[in-house]
C-alpha positions, 0 to 999 in steps of 0.5 A: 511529514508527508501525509498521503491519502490512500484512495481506499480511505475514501472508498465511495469517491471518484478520482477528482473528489480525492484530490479536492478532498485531500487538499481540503483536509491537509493532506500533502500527497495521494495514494492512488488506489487503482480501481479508482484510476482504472474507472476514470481512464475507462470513462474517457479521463486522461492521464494529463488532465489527472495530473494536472489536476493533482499537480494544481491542488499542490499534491503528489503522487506518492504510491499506485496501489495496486497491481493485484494478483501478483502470484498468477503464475501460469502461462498465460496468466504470467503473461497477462500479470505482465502485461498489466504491470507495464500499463500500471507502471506506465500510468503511474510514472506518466503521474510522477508516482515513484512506487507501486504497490504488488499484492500476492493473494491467495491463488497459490497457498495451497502450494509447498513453502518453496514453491511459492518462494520461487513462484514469487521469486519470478514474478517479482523479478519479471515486475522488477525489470520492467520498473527499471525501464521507467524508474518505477519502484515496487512495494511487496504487501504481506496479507496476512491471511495469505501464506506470503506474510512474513518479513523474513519472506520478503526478505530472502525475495528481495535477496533472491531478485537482488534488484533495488526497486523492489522493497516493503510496504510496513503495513501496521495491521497486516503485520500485527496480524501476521505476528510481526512486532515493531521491533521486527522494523529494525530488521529491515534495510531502511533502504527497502522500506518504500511505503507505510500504511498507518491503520489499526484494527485486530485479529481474528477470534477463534472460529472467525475468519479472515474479512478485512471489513470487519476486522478493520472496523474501527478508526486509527486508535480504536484496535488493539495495534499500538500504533505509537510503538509502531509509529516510533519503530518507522522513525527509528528505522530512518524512513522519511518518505509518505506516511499513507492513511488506509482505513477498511471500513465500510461503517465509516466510509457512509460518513461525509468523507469531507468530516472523515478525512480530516479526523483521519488526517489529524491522527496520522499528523498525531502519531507521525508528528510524536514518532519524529521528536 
C-alpha cells in the first residue's frame, strides 16, 4: 500500500522537513501541498534540488495539490487561471508527480446550476489539454460547501471534457459532508479515481457554518465518517494507486509533528491494510 503525506497534515513545516519527516514516519510518497512548493521556489529553491532530495529520501511524488480557484472565469481571470496551470503542471512533472489536484471554490455559486457546469466544463477542458502536453493528469475535488460537490457533477463533467486525464479525488470528509455514501464509490469508473484523501471530521450543526478547522478537528477515527466502510468501498472499486493522509486541524498541528505523522501514518496503514484483505 502506497501511504502519501499530504503536505497540509504538517502544515507548520517547510518542504525539506516533509521529505525527512515522511521518510522518518514510514510514509512511501508525498502529497505536495503548493503553497509550500511555491514559498520554497520563491526563496531561491530549485526544482532539481527538491527532487533530488525526494528522490535520496526513497519517496515519490504522487499528487501537486492545489492549483486553486478553478472557477475563475472572466477574461482575464481565465487567462491568469491558465497561465497558473502550465507553471503548476510544469513543476509537478519536472517532480515526477503523475496528478494535480484542481479545487473550484466558491467564486461562482451564486450562478444558476447550468451556468456553472458549463463554467467548469470550460476551464476543466482548457486545464485538461494542457496536462496533455506533459502527461499530467487532474483530480477534480468537490468542497462541500461550494455548489460544485457532487459525484454526479463531476461525472457529467468528466463526460462533458471526454478527455482521460481528468478524474476525482475521493475525498472521505467532503463527500460525507456533501451527502455521498460509500456505496456512491461504486458508481465511479475506477479509471477516474486518481487520488484518495483518508481523513475524518463532521458536519455542521444547525446555525454553524462552514469552517474546515473546526470541522476537521479531530484525528482519523475520532468524527463521525466511517472510515472503515469508506476504507472498504475504495478497495472494492479497484483503486490501487496512494492513499493520502490530510489532517485540517490547527490544535493538532501545534503538536511535534515528528510524534504526529507517524500516529498519522499508523492509522491510515490500519484502515488501508484491513480494507485490501
Amino acid at each position: 500500500m502506497r501511504m502519501a503525506l499530504h503536505g497540509i497534515s504538517s502544515f507548520h513545516t517547510n518542504l525539506m522537513m516533509d521529505i525527512r519527516l515522511a521518510r522518518e514516519a514510514g510514509f512511501t510518497d508525498l502529497e505536495i501541498f503548493y503553497p509550500k512548493l511555491a514559498r520554497y521556489l520563491a526563496c531561491g529553491g530549485s526544482i532539481e534540488a527538491l527532487r533530488c532530495a525526494v528522490n535520496d529520501a526513497g519517496l515519490r511524488v504522487s499528487h501537486v495539490s492545489a492549483l486553486d480557484h478553478i472557477e475563475r472565469h472572466e477574461p482575464q481571470a481565465f487567462e491568469a487561471l491558465l497561465a497558473e496551470a502550465r507553471r503548476i503542471t510544469v513543476e509537478a512533472c519536472e517532480l515526477g508527480a503523475q496528478t494535480v489536484m484542481v479545487l473550484p471554490r466558491n467564486g461562482i455559486d451564486h450562478l444558476p446550476y447550468e451556468q456553472i457546469m458549463d463554467i467548469m466544463t470550460r476551464n476543466i477542458g482548457a486545464i485538461a489539454a494542457i496536462g496533455r502536453e506533459y502527461g499530467m493528469r487532474y483530480m477534480i475535488e468537490l468542497p462541500a460547501f461550494t455548489q460544485f460537490r457532487t459525484l454526479a457533477q463531476a461525472q457529467e463533467i468528466m463526460e462533458r471534457v471526454e478527455s482521460e486525464n481528468v478524474g476525482v479525488v475521493v475525498d472521505f470528509w467532503h463527500f460525507h459532508a456533501s451527502g455521498a455514501v460509500p456505496d456512491d464509490i461504486a458508481l465511479l469508473d475506477p479509471r477516474r479515481i486518481f487520488g484518495v484523501h483518508f481523513c475524518d471530521g463532521r458536519v455542521p450543526r444547525q446555525g454553524e457554518g462552514w469552517d474546515e478547522t473546526v470541522l476537521r478537528d479531530c484525528m482519523p477515527g475520532r468524527g463521525e465518517i466511517d472510515l472503515p466502510a469508506w476504507s472498504e468501498a475504495v478497495r472494492l472499486s479497484g483503486y490501487d494507486g496512494p492513499w493520502s493522509i490530510e489532517l485540517i486541524s490547527p490544535r493538532l498541528w501545534e503538536r511535534d509533528p515528528a510524534e504526529l505523522l507517524p500516529e498519522l501514518r499508523k492509522v491510515l496503514q490500519e484502515h488501508g491494510t484491513n480494507a485490501l484483505r
